[in-house]
C-alpha positions as CSV (number, residue, x, y, z in Angstrom):
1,X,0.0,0.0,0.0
2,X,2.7,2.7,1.0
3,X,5.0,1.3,-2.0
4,X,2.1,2.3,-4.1
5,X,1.2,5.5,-3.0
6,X,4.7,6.4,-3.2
7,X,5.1,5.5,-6.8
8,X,1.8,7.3,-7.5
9,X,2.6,10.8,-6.2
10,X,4.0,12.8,-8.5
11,X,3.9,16.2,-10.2
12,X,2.0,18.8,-8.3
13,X,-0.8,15.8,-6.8
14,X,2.5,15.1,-4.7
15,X,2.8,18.8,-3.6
16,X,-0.9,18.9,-2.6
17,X,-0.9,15.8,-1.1
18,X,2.5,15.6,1.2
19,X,1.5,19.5,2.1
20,X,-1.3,18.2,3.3
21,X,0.3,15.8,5.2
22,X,2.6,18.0,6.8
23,X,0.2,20.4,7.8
24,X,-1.0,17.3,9.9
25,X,2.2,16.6,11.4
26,X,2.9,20.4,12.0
27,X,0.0,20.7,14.4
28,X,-0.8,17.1,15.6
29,X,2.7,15.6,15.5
30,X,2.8,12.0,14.5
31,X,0.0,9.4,15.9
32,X,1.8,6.7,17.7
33,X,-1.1,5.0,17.9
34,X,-1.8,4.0,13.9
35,X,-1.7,0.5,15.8
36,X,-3.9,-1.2,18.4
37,X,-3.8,0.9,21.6
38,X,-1.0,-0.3,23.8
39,X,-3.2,0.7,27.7
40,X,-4.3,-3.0,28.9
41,X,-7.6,-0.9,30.0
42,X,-8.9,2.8,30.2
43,X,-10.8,4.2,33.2
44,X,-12.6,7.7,33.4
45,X,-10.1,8.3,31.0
46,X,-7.2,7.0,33.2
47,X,-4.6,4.3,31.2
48,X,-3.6,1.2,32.8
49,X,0.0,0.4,31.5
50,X,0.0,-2.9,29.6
51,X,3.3,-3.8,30.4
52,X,2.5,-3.4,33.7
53,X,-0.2,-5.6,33.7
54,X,1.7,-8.0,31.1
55,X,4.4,-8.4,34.1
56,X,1.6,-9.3,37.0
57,X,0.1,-11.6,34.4
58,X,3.2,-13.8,33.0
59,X,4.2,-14.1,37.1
60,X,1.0,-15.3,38.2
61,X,0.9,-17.4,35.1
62,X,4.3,-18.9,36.1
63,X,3.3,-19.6,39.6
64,X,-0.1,-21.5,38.4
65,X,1.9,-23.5,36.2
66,X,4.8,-24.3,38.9
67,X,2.0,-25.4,41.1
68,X,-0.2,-27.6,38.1
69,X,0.9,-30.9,37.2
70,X,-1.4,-30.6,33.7
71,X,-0.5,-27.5,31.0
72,X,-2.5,-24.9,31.4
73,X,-5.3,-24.6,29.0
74,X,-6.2,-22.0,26.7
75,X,-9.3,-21.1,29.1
76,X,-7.1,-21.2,31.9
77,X,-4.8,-18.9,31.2
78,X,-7.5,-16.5,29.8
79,X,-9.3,-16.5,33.3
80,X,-5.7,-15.6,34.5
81,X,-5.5,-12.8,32.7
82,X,-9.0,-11.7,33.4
83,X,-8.5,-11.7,37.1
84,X,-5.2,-9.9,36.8
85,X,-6.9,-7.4,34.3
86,X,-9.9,-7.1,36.8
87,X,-7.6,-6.4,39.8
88,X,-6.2,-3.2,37.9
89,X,-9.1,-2.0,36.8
90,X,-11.1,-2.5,40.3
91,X,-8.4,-0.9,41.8
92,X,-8.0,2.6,39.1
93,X,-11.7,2.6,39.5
94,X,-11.3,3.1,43.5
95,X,-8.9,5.7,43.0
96,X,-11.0,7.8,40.3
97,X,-14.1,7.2,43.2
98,X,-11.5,8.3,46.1
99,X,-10.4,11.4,43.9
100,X,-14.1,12.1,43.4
101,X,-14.6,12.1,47.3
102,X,-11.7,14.2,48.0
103,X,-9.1,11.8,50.1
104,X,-5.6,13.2,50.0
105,X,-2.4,11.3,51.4
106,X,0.6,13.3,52.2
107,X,4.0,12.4,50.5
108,X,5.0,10.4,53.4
109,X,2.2,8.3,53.6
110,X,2.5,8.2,49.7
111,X,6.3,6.8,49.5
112,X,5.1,4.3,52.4
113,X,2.6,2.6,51.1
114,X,4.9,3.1,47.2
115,X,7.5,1.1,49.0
116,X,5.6,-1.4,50.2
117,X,3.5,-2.6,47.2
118,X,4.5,-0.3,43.4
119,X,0.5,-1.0,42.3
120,X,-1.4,-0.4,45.3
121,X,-2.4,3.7,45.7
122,X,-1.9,5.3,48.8
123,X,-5.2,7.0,48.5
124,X,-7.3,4.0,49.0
125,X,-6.1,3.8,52.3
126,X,-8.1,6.5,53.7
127,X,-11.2,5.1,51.6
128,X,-10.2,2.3,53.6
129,X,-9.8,3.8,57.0
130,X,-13.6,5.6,56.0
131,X,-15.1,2.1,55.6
132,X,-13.5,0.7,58.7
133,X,-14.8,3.8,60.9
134,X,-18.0,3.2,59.6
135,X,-18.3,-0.5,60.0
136,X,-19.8,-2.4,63.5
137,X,-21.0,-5.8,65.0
138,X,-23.8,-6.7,66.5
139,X,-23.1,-8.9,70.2
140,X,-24.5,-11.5,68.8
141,X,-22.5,-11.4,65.7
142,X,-19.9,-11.0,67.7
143,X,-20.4,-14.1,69.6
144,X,-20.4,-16.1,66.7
145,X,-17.8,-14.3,65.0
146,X,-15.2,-15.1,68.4
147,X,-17.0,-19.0,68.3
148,X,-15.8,-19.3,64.2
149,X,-12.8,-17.7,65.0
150,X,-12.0,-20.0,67.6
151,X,-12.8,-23.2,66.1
152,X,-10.7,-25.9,65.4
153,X,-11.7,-29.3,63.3
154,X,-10.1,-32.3,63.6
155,X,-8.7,-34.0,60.5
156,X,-6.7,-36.8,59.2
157,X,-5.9,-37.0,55.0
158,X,-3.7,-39.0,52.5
159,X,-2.0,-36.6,49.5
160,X,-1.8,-39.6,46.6
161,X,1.3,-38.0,44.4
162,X,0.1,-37.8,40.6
163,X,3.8,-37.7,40.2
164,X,4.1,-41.5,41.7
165,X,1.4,-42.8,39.2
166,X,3.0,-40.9,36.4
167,X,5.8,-42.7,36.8
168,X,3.9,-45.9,36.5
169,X,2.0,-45.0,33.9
170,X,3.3,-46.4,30.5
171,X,1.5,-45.3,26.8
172,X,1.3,-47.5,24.1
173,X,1.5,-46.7,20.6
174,X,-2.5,-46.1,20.1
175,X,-1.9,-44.0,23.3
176,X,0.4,-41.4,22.5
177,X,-1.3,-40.8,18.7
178,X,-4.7,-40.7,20.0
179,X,-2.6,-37.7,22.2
180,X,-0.9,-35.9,20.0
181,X,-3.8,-36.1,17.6
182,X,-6.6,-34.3,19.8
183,X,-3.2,-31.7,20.1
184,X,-1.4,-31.4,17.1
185,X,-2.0,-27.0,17.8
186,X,-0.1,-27.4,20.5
187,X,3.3,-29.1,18.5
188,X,3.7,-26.8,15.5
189,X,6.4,-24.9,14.5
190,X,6.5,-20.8,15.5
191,X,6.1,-18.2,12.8
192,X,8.4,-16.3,12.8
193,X,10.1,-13.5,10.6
194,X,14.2,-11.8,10.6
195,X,13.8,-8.3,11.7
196,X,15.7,-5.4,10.5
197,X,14.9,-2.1,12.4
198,X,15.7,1.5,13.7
199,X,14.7,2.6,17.3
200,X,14.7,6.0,18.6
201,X,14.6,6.3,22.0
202,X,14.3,8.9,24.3
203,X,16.2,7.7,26.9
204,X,19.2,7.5,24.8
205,X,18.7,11.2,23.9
206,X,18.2,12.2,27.7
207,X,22.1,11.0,28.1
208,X,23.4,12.8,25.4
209,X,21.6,16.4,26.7
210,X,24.2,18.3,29.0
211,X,23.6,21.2,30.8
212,X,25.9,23.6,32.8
213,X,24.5,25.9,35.8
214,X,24.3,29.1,33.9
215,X,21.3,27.1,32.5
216,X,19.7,25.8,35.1
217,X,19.7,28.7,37.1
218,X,18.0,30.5,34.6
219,X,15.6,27.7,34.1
220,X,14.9,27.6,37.7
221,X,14.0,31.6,37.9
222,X,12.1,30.9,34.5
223,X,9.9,27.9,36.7
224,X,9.7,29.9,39.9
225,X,7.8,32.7,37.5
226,X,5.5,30.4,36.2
227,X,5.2,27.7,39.1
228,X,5.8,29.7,42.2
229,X,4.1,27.1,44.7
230,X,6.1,24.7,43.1
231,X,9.2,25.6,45.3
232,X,7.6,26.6,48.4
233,X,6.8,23.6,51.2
234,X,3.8,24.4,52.9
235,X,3.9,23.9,56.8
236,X,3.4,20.6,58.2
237,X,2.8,19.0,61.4
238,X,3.3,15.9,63.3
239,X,-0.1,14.5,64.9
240,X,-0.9,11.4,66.5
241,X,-4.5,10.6,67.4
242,X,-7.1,8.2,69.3
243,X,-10.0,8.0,67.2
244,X,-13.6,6.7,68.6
245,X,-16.2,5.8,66.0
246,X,-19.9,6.8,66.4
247,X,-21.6,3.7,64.9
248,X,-24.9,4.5,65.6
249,X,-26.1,7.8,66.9
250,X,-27.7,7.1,70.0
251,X,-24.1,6.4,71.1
252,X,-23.0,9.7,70.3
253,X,-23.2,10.8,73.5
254,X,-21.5,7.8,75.4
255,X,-18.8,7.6,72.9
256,X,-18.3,11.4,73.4
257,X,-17.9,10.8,77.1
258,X,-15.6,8.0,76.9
259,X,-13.1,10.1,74.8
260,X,-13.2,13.2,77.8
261,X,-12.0,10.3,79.8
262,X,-9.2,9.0,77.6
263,X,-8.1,12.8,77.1
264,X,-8.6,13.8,81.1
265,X,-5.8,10.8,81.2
266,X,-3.7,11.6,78.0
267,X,-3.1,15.7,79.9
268,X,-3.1,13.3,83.3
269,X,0.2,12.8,81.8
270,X,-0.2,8.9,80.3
271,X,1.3,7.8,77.8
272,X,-0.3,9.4,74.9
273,X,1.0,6.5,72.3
274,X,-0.2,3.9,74.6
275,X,-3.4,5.0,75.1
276,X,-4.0,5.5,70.9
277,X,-2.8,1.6,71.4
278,X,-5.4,0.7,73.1
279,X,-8.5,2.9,72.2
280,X,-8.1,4.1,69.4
281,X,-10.6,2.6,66.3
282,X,-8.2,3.7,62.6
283,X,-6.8,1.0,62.2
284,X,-4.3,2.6,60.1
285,X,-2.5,4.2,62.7
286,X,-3.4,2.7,66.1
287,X,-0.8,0.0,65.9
288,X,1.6,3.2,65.4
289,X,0.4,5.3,68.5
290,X,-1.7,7.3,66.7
291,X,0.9,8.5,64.6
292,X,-0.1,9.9,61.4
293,X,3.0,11.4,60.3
294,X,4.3,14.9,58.7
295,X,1.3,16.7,57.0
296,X,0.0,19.7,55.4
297,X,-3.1,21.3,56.7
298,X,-5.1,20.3,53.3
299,X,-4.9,16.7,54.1
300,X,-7.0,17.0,57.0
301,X,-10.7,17.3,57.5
302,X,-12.0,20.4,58.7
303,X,-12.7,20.7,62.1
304,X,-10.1,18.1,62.9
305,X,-7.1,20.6,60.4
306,X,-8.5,23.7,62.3
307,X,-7.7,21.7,65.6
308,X,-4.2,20.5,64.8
309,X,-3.0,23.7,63.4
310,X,-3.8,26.1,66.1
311,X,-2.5,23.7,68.7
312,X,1.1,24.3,70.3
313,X,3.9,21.4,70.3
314,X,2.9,18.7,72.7
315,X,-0.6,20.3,73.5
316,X,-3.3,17.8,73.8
317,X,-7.0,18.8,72.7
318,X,-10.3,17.0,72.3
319,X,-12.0,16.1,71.9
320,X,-13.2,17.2,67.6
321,X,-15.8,15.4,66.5
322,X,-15.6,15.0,62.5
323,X,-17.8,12.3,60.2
324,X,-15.3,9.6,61.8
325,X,-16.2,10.1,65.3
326,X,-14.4,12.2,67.8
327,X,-10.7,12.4,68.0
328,X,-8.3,13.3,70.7
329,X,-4.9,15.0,69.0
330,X,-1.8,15.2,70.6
331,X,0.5,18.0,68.4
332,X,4.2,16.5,68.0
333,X,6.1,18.9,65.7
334,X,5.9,21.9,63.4
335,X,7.9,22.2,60.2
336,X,7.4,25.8,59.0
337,X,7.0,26.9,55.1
338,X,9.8,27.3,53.7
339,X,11.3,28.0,50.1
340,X,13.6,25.5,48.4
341,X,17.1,27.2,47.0
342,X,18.3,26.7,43.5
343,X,21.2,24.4,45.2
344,X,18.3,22.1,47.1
345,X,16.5,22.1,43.6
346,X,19.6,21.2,40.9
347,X,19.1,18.0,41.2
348,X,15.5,18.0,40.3
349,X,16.1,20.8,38.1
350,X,18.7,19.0,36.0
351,X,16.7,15.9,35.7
352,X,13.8,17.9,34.3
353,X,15.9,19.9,31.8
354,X,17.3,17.1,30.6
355,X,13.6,15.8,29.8
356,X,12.5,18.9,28.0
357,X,15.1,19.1,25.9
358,X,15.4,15.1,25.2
359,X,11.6,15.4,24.3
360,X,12.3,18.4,21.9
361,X,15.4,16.2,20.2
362,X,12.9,12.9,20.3
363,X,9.7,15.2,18.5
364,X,12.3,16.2,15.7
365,X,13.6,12.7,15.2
366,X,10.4,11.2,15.3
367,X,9.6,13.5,12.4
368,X,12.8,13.0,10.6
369,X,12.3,9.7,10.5
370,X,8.7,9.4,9.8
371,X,9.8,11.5,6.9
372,X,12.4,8.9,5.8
373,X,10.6,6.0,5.9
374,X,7.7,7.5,4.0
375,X,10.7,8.5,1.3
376,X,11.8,5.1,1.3
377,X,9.2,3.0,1.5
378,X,11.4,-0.7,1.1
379,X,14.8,0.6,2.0
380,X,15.6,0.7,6.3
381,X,19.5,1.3,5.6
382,X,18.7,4.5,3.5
383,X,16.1,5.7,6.3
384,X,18.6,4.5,9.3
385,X,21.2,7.0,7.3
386,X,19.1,10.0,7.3
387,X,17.9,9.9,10.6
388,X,21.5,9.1,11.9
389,X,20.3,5.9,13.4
390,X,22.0,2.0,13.3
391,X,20.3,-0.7,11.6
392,X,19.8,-3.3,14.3
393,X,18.5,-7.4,13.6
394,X,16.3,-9.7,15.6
395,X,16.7,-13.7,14.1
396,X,13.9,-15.5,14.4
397,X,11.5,-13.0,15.8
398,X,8.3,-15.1,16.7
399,X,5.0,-14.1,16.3
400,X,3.9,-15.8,19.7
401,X,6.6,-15.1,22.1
402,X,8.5,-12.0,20.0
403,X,12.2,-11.7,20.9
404,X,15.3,-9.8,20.6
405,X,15.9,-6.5,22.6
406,X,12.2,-6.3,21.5
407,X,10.4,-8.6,23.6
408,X,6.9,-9.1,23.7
409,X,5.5,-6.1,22.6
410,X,1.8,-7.0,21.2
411,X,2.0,-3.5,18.4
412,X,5.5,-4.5,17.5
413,X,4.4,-8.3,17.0
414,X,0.9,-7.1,15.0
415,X,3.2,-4.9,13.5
416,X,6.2,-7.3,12.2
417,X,3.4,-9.8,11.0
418,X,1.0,-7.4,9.3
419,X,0.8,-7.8,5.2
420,X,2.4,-4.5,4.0
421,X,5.9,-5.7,6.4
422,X,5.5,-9.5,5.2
423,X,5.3,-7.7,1.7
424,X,8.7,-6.1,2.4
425,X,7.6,-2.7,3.2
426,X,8.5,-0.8,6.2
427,X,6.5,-0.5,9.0
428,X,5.4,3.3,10.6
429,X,6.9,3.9,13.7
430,X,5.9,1.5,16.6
431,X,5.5,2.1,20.2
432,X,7.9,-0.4,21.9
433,X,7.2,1.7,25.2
434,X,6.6,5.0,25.9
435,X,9.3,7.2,24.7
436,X,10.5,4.2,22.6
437,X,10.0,3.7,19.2
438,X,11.1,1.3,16.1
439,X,10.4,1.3,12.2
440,X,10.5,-2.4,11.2
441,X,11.4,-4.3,8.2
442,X,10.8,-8.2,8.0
443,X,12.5,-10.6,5.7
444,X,12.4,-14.5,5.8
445,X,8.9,-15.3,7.2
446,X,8.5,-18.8,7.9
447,X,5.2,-19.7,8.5
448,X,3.7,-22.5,11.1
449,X,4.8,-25.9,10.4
450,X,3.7,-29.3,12.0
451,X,6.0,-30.9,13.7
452,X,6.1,-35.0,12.9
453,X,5.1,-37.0,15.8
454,X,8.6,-39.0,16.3
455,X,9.7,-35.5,16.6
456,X,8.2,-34.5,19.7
457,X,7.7,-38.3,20.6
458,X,9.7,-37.2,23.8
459,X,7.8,-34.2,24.5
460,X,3.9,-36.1,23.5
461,X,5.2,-39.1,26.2
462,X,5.9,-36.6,29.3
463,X,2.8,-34.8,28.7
464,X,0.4,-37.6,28.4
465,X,2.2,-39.5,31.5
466,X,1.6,-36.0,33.6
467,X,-2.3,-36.0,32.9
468,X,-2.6,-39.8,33.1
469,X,-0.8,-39.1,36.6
470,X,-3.6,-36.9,38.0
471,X,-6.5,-38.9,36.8
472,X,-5.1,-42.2,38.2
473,X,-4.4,-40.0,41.5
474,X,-8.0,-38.9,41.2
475,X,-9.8,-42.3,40.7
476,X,-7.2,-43.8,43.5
477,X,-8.6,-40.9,45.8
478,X,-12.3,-41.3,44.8
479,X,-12.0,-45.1,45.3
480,X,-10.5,-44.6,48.6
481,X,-13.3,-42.4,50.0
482,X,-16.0,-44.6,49.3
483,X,-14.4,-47.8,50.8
484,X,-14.1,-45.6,53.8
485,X,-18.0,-44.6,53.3
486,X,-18.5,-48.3,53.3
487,X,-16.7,-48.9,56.4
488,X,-13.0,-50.1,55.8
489,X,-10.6,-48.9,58.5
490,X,-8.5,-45.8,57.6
491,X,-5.4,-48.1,58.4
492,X,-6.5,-50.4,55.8
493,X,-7.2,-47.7,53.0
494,X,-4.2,-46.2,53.6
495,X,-1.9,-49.1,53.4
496,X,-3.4,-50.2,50.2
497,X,-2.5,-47.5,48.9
498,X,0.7,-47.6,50.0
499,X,0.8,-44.9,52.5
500,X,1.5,-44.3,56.5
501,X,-1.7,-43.4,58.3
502,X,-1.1,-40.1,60.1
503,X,-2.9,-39.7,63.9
504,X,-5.9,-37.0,63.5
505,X,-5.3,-33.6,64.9
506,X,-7.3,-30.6,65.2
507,X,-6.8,-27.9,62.7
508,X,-7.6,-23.9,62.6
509,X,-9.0,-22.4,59.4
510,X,-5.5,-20.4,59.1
511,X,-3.2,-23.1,60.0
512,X,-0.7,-22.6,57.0
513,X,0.7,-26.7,57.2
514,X,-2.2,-27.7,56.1
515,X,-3.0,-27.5,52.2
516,X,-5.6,-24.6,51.1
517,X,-7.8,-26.9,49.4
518,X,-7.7,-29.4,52.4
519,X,-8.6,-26.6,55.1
520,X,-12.0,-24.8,52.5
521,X,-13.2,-28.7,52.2
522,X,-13.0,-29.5,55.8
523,X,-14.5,-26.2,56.9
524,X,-17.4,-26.2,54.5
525,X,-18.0,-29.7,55.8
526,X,-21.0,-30.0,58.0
527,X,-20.5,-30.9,61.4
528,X,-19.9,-34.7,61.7
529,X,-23.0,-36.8,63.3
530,X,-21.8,-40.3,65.1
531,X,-19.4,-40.8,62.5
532,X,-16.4,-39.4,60.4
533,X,-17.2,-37.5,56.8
534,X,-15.0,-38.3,54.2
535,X,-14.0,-36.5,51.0
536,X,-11.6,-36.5,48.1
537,X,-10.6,-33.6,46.5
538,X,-7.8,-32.2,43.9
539,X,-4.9,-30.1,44.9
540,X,-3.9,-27.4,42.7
541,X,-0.4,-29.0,41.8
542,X,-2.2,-31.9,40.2
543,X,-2.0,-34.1,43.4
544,X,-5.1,-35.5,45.0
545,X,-6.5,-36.3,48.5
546,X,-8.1,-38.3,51.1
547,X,-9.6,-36.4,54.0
548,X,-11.3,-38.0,57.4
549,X,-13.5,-35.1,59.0
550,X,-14.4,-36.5,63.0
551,X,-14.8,-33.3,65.0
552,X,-15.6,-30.3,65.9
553,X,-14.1,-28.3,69.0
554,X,-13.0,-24.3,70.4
555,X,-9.5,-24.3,70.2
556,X,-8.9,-24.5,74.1
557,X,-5.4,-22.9,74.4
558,X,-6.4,-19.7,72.5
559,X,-5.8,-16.8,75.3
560,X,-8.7,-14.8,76.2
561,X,-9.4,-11.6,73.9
562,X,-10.8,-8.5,74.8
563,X,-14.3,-7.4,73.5
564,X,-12.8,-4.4,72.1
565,X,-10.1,-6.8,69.8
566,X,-12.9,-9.0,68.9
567,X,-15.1,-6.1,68.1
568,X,-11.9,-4.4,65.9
569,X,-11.0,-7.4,64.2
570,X,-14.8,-8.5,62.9
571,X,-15.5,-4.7,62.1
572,X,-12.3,-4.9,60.0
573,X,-13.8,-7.9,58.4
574,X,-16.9,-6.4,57.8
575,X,-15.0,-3.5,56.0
576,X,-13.4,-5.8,53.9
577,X,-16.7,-7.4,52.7
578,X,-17.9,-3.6,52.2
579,X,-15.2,-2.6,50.5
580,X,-15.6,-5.5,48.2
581,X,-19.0,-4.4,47.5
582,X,-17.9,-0.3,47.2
583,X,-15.0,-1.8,44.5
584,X,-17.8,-3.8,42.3
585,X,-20.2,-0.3,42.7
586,X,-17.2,1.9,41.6
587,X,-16.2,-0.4,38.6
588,X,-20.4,-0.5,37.7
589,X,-19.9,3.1,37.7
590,X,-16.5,3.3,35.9
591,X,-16.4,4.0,32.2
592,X,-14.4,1.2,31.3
593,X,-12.5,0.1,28.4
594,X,-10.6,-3.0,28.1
595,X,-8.0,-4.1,25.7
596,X,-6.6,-7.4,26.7
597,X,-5.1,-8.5,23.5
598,X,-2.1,-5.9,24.6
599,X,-1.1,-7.9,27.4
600,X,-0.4,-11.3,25.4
């Protein structure tokens, strides 16, 4: 298509025609997105970054098939990538809502919760905090909440390896066709093509800009002009807090007396910390004595920023009532305002400098070469010459799994494999990656091939011996659970099965020695009658097992917890099932759009 239009535009249609062209690029620059969109999903106009996404998927991916004695199925792995899709987008869509409501974190709280998990946004926490103010039990929920959390079931089980009967398991002939028949997709050659290409990256610009101080002074005075918040720190202060919830406002009253007692102790001289410890309700502070670290006065809600910023260091005041309940605040520092020098900035100053002028470089490359390729619509050395780039190769660049310094990029891939590159045209510019982009050209496409079944004998033999090894672990596990039904001793079962009969013990629902799918089974079980309940079930790494359910019993060496530690730790609970709900309301309400092709 290009080559054509090339050959067609001559003459003054050519003037017409490129002017128009260039008008485009003047005032639109060039679209990197001729291609597929490269976000994994959009929401309220936010992108989620595909590569992002593409990471979280290929590691959860890995783990499932670490754990899974069968390959993964095509469904599998696209319910994979659904949930991992799902998670992003459920989370972006609590943000937009949090934005919407108005929660601000400060930078520390912001670089906390960034160091502890890169995807999760700091804002959510005070969503969070919100829901768990707002959340309360009932005494007789609370009764059965301390009598579920307490309870133990006792349990004996068999894991049958599939590993063991895979390694009995021995295909014949008929076997391993009838196999690789129902599977020949799965043992075909890749398609693949030789690349040739051009990158331009910013990146490699950015390290090429220098800059001396001369210029970032005056670029500094040029951004205070414009900017001029943008170098002043705003005062902070240092607040720790004990926070009492009003769950229902008949309480208000009692609630507010019980916080003029906590404070008549707190400026009794107590231990402020220890007393946020053990009174205070957020739970996202209370475990570190009320301390909510440095903060500006817009972080704050309104009665409760009033208080702390007209309070003197170490004063103690309460107690403000705001829509969390009432709060007793204990003032631990001031940090003034202050203005940041052109020597505290330079760093920052540099890095941003360096930016703007690689972006300025990168805008004029991008055009040069745009320009080239469109000049030379076959010929990457010629357009690698005029825009002063290198010719680089990829062998063997699959269409499935990419390669190279390339990777998995899905637009690169589409665009490698697309008709006008096969043809041996160039590609327009892709978007490896933000600030990264290639011009391809493809020669030597080899397309899909069948591979002969005495070539992948090997392969066809291991993979039908691993699923022949979970169903015979399977059967032997269903088999097992209803002689035990009908009566034979769990001795005898599990010696025919050649096995060592492990004693019963009592279990907790968290008690991480015991297998996940073991603990839901036994715990969904209803309580046994005059007899053990017995069940076999599939582990997630292909094993199976035998499980004997006998009892039921209140763990009797848990310590005694307070009311008020019961009453936290089911509110917190509830929370969490509220927040689940308040994530599927703010994704209803989300304007969505998903594009999960750009994270295979």
């Amino acid at each position: 298509m290009l080559q054509s239009i090339h050959d067609k535009l001559k003459g003054w249609l050519a003037y017409v025609v490129l002017g128009a062209i260039g008008l485009v690029f003047v005032f639109w620059g060039i679209n990197w997105t001729l291609s597929a969109p490269t976000y994994a999903a959009k929401v309220n106009g936010s992108e989620i970054s595909s590569n992002e996404v593409r990471q979280t998927y290929q590691q959860q991916l890995a783990q499932m098939e670490r754990q899974s004695s069968v390959p993964l199925d095509e469904a599998m792995r696209n319910e994979i990538k659904r949930r991992v899709l799902d998670q992003y987008v459920n989370s972006e869509a609590l943000v937009t809502r949090a934005d919407d409501l108005g929660y601000r974190v400060s930078d520390r709280e912001l670089l906390a919760e960034m160091s502890k998990v890169p995807a999760f946004h700091a804002k959510l926490r005070q969503l969070d905090t919100a829901l768990n103010a707002s959340s309360f039990a009932t005494p007789t929920e609370l009764k059965e909440f301390r009598a579920l959390t307490r309870q133990q079931r006792e349990l004996a089980w068999l894991t049958l390896s599939a590993t063991k009967y895979a390694a009995s398991a021995t295909p014949d002939d008929a076997a391993i066709k009838g196999y690789y028949d129902a599977r020949k997709s799965d043992y075909m050659t890749p398609e693949t093509v030789n690349l040739r290409y051009v990158e331009l990256s910013l990146a490699q610009l950015e390290s090429k800009v220098s800059v001396d101080d001369a210029q970032l002074k005056a670029f500094y005075e040029e951004q205070k002009t414009k900017t001029p918040d943008r170098f002043s720190q705003a005062e902070q202060r240092r607040v720790r807090h004990i926070l009492l919830p009003v769950n229902d406002p008949k309480e208000d009253a009692a609630v507010k007396l019980k916080a003029e007692g906590i404070l008549k102790r707190a400026q009794g001289g107590e231990d402020f910390s220890k007393l946020a410890k053990e009174f205070s309700q957020d739970p996202g502070s209370a475990a570190q004595g009320g301390d909510l670290g440095w903060s500006e006065k817009k972080v704050f809600v309104g009665p409760f920023a009033d208080a702390a910023f007209s309070m003197k260091v170490d004063e103690i005041r309460g107690p403000v009532k705001t829509q969390f309940g009432y709060h007793i605040l204990k003032l631990d520092g001031i940090q003034p305002p202050a203005v940041k020098t052109f020597e505290q900035s330079k760093a920052e100053l540099e890095t941003e400098y360096k930016r703007n002028e690689a972006e300025r470089l990168f805008n004029n490359a991008q055009d040069q070469l745009a320009d080239a390729a469109l000049q030379n619509a076959t010929d990457i050395e010629s357009v690698a010459k005029k825009a002063g780039l290198t010719v680089q190769d990829i062998a063997n660049f699959n269409r499935n799994d990419g390669g190279g310094a390339l990777g998995k990029v899905p637009a690169v891939i589409d665009a490698a494999f697309s008709q006008d590159v096969l043809d041996g045209r160039l590609s327009p510019i892709v978007e490896v990656e933000k600030g990264r982009g290639v011009v391809l050209r493809a020669t030597d496409h080899q397309v899909p091939q069948q591979k002969p079944l005495e070539a992948v004998r090997t392969e066809v033999v291991a993979a039908w011996k691993k699923q022949r090894g979970v169903e015979l672990a399977a059967a032997a596990a269903a088999d097992a659970a209803k002689r035990l039904s009908a009566g034979e001793s769990w001795d005898a079962v599990a010696r025919s099965l050649g096995l060592t009969a492990q004693a019963p013990k009592f279990i907790a629902r968290s008690d991480q020695d015991v297998p996940m799918e073991i603990r839901t089974t036994a715990f969904r079980a209803p309580k046994p009658a005059q007899k053990s309940i017995y069940e076999n079930l599939s582990l997630a790494n292909g094993d199976a097992a035998v499980l004997a359910f006998s009892a039921v019993r209140e763990d009797p060496n848990t310590a005694i917890v307070k009311d008020v530690d019961i009453r936290r730790q089911f509110a917190a609970q509830i929370a969490s099932s509220e927040a689940q709900s308040y994530a599927a309301a703010a994704r209803a309400d989300a304007k969505v759009t998903l594009n999960p092709k750009a994270i295979d």
